[in-house]
N, C-alpha and C positions, 0 to 999 in steps of 0.2 A: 540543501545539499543536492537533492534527486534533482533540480530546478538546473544548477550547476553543471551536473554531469550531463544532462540530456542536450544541453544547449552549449557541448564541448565543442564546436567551433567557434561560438561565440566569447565564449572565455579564453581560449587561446590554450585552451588542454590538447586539443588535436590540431594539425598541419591542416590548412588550408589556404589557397590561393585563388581567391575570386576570379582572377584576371588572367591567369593562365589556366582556369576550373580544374584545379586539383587539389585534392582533397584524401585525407587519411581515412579510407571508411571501416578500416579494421578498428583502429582509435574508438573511434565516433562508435562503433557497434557498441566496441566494451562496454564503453562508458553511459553507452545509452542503454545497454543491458542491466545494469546496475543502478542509475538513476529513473528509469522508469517506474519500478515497485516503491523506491525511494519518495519521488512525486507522487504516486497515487497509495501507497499507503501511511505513509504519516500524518495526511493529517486527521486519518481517522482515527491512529493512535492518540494523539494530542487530543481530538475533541473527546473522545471517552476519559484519559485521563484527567479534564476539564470536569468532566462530568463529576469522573470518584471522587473528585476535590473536594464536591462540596458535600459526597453523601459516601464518606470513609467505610459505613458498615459493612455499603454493598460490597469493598472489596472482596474478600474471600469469598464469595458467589462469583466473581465473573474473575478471579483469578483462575477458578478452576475450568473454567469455559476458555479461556486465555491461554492457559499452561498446553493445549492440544492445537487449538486453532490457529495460533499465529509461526508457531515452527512447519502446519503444515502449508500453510498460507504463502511463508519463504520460501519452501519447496518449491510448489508452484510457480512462483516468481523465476526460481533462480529457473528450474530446469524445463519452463512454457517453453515450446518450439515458435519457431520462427514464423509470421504471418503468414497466414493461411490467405482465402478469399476476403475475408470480414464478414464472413454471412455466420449466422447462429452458430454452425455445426462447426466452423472454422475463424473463430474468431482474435482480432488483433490480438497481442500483447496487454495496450492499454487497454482495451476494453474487458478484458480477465483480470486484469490488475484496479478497475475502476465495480467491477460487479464484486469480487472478492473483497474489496476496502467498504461497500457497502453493506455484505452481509455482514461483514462484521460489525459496524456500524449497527445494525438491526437488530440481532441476535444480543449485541452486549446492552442495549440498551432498554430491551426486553428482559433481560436477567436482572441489571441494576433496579428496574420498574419493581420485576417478582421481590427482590430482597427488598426493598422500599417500602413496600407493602406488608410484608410480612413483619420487617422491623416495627411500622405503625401501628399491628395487629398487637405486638408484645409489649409494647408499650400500654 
């Protein structure tokens, strides 16, 4: 779907005219404001829920790490301002949408490891 939206000229979600270069760039923002966090963070979603698949316990450990990170994560997404330089201090869109789908990425995978551990301890 993020794949979809971001590449709305290509799908034909927004106005555009190769040959007389005109183009709907209000359209195309929308839509690439919304499919950017879309493209870069599900499929960090998906691979951690790949993960809990196979190891159910850890849920409730990294749900509650989950229950705070990911609404404020959408935040971020929705209300990041508008491309800066691209340098550290002002950095793109996608690349705060690609550092943020990593920490989480990190961070849950680090928790699912601690309850992983912990579970093989009580056992």
């Amino acid at each position: 779907m993020g794949y979809l939206l971001t590449n709305s000229y290509d799908f034909g979600l927004c106005y555009s005219n190769i040959s007389a270069n005109t183009f709907d760039v209000s359209c195309h923002s929308f839509y690439e404001r919304v499919g950017n966090p879309l493209f870069y963070g599900m499929p960090a979603l998906a691979f951690i829920f790949l993960i809990l698949m196979f190891l159910p316990h850890a849920f409730p450990a990294w749900k509650k790490f989950a229950k705070w990170f990911i609404p404020l994560a959408t935040l971020l997404f929705i209300f990041y301002p508008d491309p800066g330089s691209g340098d550290y201090f002002s950095p793109y869109p996608e690349q705060v949408f690609q550092w943020v789908s990593i920490l989480y990425v990190v961070v849950s995978v680090f928790i699912i490891t601690l309850s992983g551990k912990k579970q093989s301890t009580l056992v």
